[in-house]
N, C-alpha and C positions, 0 to 999 in steps of 0.2 A: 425925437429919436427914442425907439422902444429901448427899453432896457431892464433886465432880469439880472440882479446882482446876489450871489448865493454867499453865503454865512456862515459859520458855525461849525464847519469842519473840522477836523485833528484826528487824534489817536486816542485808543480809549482798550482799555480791557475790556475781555470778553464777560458780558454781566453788567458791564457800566451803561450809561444815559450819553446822550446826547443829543442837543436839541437845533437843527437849522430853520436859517429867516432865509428870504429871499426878498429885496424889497424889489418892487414893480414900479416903473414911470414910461410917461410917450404913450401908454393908452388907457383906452376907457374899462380900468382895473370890474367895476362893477359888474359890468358885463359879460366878463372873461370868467371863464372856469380854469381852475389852475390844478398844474399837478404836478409830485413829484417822478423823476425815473432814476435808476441808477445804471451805472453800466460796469461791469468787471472786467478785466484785463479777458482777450480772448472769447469775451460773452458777448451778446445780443443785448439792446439798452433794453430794461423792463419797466414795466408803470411801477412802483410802489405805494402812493395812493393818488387818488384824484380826489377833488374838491367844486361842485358846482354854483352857478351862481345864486342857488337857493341853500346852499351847504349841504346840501348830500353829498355823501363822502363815501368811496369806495377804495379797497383794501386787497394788494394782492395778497393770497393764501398765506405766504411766506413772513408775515410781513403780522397778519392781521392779532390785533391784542397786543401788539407790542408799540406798533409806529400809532402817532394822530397826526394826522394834517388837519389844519385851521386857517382860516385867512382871516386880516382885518381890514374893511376897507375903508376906514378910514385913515390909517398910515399904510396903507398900500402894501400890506407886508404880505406873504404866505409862510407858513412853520410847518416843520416835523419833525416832530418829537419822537426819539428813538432812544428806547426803555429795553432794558435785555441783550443787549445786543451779541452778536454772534460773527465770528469769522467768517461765516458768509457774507455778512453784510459789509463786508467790506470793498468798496467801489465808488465810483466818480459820482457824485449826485447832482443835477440836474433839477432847475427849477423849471415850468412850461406853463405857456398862455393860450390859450384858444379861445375861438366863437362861433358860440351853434346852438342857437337857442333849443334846439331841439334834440341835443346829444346825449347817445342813453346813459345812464350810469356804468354800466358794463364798459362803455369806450373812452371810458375817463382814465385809463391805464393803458390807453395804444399811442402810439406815438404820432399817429397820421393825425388825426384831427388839432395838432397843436400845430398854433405858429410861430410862434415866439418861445428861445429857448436861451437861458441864462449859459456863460460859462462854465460852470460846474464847480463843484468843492468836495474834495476829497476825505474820504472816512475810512479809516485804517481800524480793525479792529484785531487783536493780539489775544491769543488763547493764553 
């Protein structure tokens, strides 16, 4: 049974850190490119980053020099690590599995090519 268990969430001042896991089981983690999305009350779910199976890693605008995504694959985990944070960022986040060996960087932030999607964990951030 696939499964995407996300992490790390809470509340946090605006300027503070915060760091989420996602751990992965039920597939073939290796293969998978993974990434995170968030979604806001009222918004559209967005990529905030992707992570390929070679580790290229792509950043939406919003996002980039603040957030890293990392995976390990050997505990099966995916992270993002989120530095600065801001009352925008404040939304549901989403861990995501896909495969396409052939997928360009650019579409490692849309949500179609992923199949596999974690519950979500919530990040509150307070000015």
């Amino acid at each position: 049974q696939v499964q995407l268990l996300e992490s790390g969430g809470g509340s946090v001042q605006a300027g503070g850190s915060l760091k989420l896991s996602c751990a992965a089981s039920g597939f073939d983690f290796s293969s998978h490119f993974l990434g995170w999305f968030r979604q806001a009350p009222g918004k559209a779910r967005e990529g905030v980053g992707g992570i390929n199976i070679d580790y290229n890693t792509r950043y939406a605008d919003s996002v980039k020099g603040r957030f890293t995504i990392s995976r390990d694959k050997l505990k099966e985990m995916v992270y993002l690590e989120m530095n600065s944070l801001t009352p925008e960022d404040t939304a549901i986040y989403y861990c995501a599995a896909g495969k396409d060996l052939l997928i360009r960087q650019s579409n490692l932030l849309v949500p179609a090519p992923y199949t596999y999607w974690g519950q979500g964990t919530q990040v509150t951030v307070s000015s």
